[in-house]
C-alpha positions in Angstrom: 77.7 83.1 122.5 74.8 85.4 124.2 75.0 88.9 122.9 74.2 91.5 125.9 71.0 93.7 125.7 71.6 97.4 124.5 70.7 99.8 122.6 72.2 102.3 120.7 70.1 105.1 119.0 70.7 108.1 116.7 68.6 111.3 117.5 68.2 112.0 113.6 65.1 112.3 111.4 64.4 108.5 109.6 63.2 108.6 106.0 62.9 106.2 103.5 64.0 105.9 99.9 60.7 104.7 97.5 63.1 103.1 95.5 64.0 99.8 97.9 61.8 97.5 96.5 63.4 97.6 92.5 66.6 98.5 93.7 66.6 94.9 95.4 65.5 93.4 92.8 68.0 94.4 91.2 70.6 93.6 93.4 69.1 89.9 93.7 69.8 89.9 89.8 73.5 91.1 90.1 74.2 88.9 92.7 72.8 85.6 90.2 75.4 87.6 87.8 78.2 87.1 90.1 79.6 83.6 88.8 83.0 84.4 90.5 81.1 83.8 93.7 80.6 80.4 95.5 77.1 79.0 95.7 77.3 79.3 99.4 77.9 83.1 99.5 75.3 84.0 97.0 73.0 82.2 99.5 74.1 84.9 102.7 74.3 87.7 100.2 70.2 86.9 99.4 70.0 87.2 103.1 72.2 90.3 103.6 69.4 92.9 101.6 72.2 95.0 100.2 69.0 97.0 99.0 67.9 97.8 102.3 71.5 98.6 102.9 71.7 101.1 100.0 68.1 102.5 100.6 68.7 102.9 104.2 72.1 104.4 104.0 70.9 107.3 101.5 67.4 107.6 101.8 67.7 110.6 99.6 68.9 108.6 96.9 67.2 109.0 93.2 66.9 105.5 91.3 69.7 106.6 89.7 72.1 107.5 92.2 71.1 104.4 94.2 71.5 101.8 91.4 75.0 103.4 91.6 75.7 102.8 95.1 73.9 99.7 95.0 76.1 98.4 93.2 78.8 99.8 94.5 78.2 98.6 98.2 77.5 94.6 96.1 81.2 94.9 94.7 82.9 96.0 98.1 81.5 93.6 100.1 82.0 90.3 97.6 85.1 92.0 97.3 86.2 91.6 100.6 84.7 88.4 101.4 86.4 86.9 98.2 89.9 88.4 98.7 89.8 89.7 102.3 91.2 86.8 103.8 94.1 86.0 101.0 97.9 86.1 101.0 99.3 89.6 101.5 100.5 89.0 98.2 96.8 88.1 96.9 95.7 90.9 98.2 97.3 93.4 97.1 97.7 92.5 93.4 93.7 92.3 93.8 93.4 95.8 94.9 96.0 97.4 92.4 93.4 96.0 90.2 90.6 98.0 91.5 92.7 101.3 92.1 93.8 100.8 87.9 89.9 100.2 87.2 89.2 103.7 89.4 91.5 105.6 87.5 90.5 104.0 84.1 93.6 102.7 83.2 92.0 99.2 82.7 88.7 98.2 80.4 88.8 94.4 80.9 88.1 92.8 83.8 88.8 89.6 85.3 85.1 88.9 86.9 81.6 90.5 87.6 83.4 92.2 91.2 86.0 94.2 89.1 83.3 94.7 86.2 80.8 96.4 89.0 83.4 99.2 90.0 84.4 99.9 86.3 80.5 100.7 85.8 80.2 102.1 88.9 83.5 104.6 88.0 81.3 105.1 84.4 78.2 105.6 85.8 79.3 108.1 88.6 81.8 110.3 86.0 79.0 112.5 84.7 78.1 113.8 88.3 81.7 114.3 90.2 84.3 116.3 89.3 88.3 115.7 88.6 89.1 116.5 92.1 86.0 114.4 93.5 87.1 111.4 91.6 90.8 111.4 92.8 89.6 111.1 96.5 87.5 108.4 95.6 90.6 106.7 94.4 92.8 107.9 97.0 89.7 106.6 99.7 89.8 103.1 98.3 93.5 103.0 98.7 92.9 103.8 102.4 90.5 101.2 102.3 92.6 98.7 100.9 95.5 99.6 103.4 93.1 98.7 106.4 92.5 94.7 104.1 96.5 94.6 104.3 96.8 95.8 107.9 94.0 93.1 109.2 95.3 90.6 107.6 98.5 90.4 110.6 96.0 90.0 112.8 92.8 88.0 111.4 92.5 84.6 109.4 95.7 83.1 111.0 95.9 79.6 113.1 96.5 81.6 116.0 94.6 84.7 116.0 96.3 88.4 117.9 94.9 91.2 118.5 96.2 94.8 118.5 96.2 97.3 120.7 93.0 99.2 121.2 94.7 102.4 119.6 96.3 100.5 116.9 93.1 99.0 116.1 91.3 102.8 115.9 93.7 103.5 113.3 92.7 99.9 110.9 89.2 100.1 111.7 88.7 103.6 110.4 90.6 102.5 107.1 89.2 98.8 106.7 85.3 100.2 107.2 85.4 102.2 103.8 83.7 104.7 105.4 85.0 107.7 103.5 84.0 106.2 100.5 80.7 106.3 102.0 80.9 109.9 102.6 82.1 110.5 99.0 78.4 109.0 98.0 77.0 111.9 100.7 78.4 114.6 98.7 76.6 113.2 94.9 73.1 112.7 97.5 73.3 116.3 98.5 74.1 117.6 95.6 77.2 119.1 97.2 81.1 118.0 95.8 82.7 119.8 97.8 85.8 122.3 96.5 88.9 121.4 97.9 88.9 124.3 100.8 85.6 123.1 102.2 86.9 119.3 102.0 90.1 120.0 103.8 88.7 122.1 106.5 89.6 120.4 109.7 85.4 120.2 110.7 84.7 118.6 107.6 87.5 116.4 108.1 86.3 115.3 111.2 82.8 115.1 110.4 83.5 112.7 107.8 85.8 110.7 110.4 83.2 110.8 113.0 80.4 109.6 111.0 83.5 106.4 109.4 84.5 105.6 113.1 80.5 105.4 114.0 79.5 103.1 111.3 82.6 101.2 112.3 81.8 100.7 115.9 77.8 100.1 115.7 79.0 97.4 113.1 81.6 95.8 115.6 79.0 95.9 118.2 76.3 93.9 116.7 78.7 91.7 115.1 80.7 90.1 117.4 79.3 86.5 117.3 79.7 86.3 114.0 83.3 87.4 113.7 84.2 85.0 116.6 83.4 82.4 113.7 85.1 83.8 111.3 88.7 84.1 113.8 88.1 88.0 112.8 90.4 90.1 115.5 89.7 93.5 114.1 86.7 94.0 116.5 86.1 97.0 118.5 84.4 94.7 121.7 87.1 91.5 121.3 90.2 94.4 121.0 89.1 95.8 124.5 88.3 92.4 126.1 92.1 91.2 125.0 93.4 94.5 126.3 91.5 94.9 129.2 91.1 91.3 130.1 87.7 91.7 130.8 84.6 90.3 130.6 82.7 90.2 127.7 79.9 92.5 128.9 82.3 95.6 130.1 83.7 95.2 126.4 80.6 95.8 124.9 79.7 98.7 127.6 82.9 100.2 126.9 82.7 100.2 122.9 79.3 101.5 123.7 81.0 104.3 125.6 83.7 104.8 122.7 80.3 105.1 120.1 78.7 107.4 121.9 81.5 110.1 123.0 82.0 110.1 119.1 78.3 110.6 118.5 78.0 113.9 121.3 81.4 115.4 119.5 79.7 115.2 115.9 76.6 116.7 117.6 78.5 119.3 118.9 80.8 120.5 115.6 77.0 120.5 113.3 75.9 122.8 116.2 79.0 124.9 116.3 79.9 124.6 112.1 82.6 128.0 111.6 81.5 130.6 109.1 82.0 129.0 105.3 80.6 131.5 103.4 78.7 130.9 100.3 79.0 127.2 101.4 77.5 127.6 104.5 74.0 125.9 103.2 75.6 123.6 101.0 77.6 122.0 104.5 74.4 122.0 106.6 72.7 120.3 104.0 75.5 117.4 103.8 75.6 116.8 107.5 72.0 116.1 107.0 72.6 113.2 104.8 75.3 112.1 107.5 72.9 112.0 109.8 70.2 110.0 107.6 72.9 107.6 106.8 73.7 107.1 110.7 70.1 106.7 111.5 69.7 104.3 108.7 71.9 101.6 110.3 69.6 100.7 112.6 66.7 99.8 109.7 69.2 97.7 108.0 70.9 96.0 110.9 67.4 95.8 113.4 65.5 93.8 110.5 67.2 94.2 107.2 69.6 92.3 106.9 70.7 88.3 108.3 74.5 88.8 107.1 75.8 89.1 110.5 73.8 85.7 112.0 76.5 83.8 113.8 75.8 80.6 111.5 74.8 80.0 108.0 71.0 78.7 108.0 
C-alpha cells in the first residue's frame, strides 16, 4: 500500500552517542550468537541497526550503560518476534521464564534470548536499587500482559480489531515503554525514590512519553503490519472503527500523537515543587525528550525493520 506524506517532529534538542559505531558491532556479533534464531530473521535484524536504536534512544548513554540496553532492546525484540505470535499457552510459559530470570530465581537458560536478560539483570544490579529492580520486573509483566492481550486479536485466520479505547489500554502495555523509561532513570543518573516515582506527573510523564513511542511506531509501520495480519495498530484500529479511509486514519492517529505530545509539554513546564529532587526530575525529562527526538534518527534512516517486504 502507499503510505500518506506527513511528518511528525519533536521540538527537543538532538544529540548523539559516540559510542554507535562499536555498540553495532557488537550487536551484529550477538545477533550471529543467536542460534535460536531462523536464518531469515538474522537477516532483518542486520537490517534493523538495533545500535542506532540504542544510541538514538539514549544518546547520553556511556559504553557501558549502552552495551546494557543494547542488549536489552536485541533480547525484547527476538523475543517477541520468536514467541509473540504463539499459543496463549506458549506464551505465557515463555514469559514466566523471563519474569523468573528478572528476579534471579533461574541461572540456566534455554537459548541466547533468555541468556541476554539474565546478563542484562547482572550487568544492570550494581547501578539500581531493590526498589528499582522490582519495577523493572513488575514493567515486564505489564509488557508481557499486552503479548497475551494481542494475541485475541492478531495472528488469527481472521484477524478483529478492538475498539480504539481498548486498544489504548494493549498498546501502552505491549510497547514496553516503561521499561524504556526505567533505562532513563540509570542515563540520568536519577532512580528515583518511590515518592517521586508514584507522583501522579511522573506517572504520566512516563505514560506520555510510552503512548508516543507507541503511536509514532504504529504510524510509520502500518504497511508492514498489514503483512504480518497485525491488528494492534493505532491507524488500522481507527479505520475499522471509524470506517474510514486510510488517510483520515493516519490524520487522526496524527491528531491522537500530537495532543499527547502538547500535554507532556505542558506538565515539564508546569512540574509541582519536589523539593531536593527538583533538579534530579528536570534532568530526567531531559532524557525523555532525547529519547522522543531520537526516533526519528532511527526510523528516518536507521533502521529497514519496518520495510513492508523482506529484500
Amino acid at each position: 500500500m502507499k503510505t500518506p506524506t506527513f511528518t511528525i517532529e519533536y521540538p527537543f534538542e538532538l544529540r548523539h552517542n559516540p559510542h554507535l559505531e562499536s555498540l553495532e558491532k557488537q550487536v551484529s556479533t550477538w545477533i550471529d550468537d543467536y542460534k535460536c534464531l531462523p536464518e531469515s530473521l538474522k537477516k532483518r535484524y542486520r537490517k534493523s541497526n538495533f545500535g542506532k536504536f540504542t544510541t538514538s534512544f539514549f544518546p547520553a548513554a556511556n559504553a557501558e550503560q549502552s552495551t546494557i540496553i543494547g542488549r536489552w532492546i536485541l533480547a525484547a525484540f527476538a523475543f517477541d518476534d520468536l514467541y509473540g505470535s504463539n499459543s496463549l499457552e506458549n506464551l505465557r510459559l515463555q514469559c514466566q521464564k523471563v519474569i523468573d530470570i528478572l528476579e534471579g530465581k533461574a541461572t540456566e537458560f534455554e537459548n541466547e534470548i533468555f541468556e541476554a536478560f539474565g546478563t542484562v539483570r547482572k550487568e544492570i544490579l550494581s547501578a539500581v536499587t531493590e526498589n528499582w529492580m522490582k519495577r523493572f520486573v513488575a514493567h515486564h509483566q505489564f509488557w508481557f500482559e499486552g503479548m497475551e492481550e494481542e494475541t485475541i486479536y492478531s495472528y488469527n485466520d481472521k484477524v478483529s480489531y478492538p475498539s480504539l479505547e481498548e486498544y489504548k489500554i494493549i498498546r501502552e502495555k505491549v510497547s514496553g515503554g516503561r521499561t524504556l523509561c526505567d533505562f532513563l532513570e540509570v542515563i540520568s543518573g536519577f532512580i528515583m525514590p518511590d515518592e517521586i516515582f508514584s507522583h501522579p506527573a511522573i506517572f504520566r510523564i512516563r505514560q506520555l512519553v510510552t503512548l508516543m513511542l507507541s503511536w509514532f511506531n504504529d504510524i510509520h509501520s502500518v504497511p508492514w503490519e498489514l503483512e504480518r495480519g497485525e491488528a494492534t495498530n493505532l491507524v488500522l484500529v481507527i479505520k475499522n472503527e471509524n470506517s474510514c479511509t486510510m488517510e483520515e486514519a493516519y490524520d487522526k492517529a496524527i491528531e491522537i500523537h500530537d495532543d499527547d505530545l502538547a500535554e507532556f509539554i505542558r506538565i515539564k513546564e508546569n512540574l509541582p515543587d519536589f523539593g531536593r529532587y527538583n533538579e534530579q526530575v528536570r534532568k530526567y525529562i531531559d532524557h525523555a525528550e532525547l529519547l522522543l527526538k531520537g526516533q526519528e534518527i532511527w526510523y528516518f534512516g536507521g533502521t529497514e525493520r519496518y520495510t513492508s517486504a523482506e529484500k
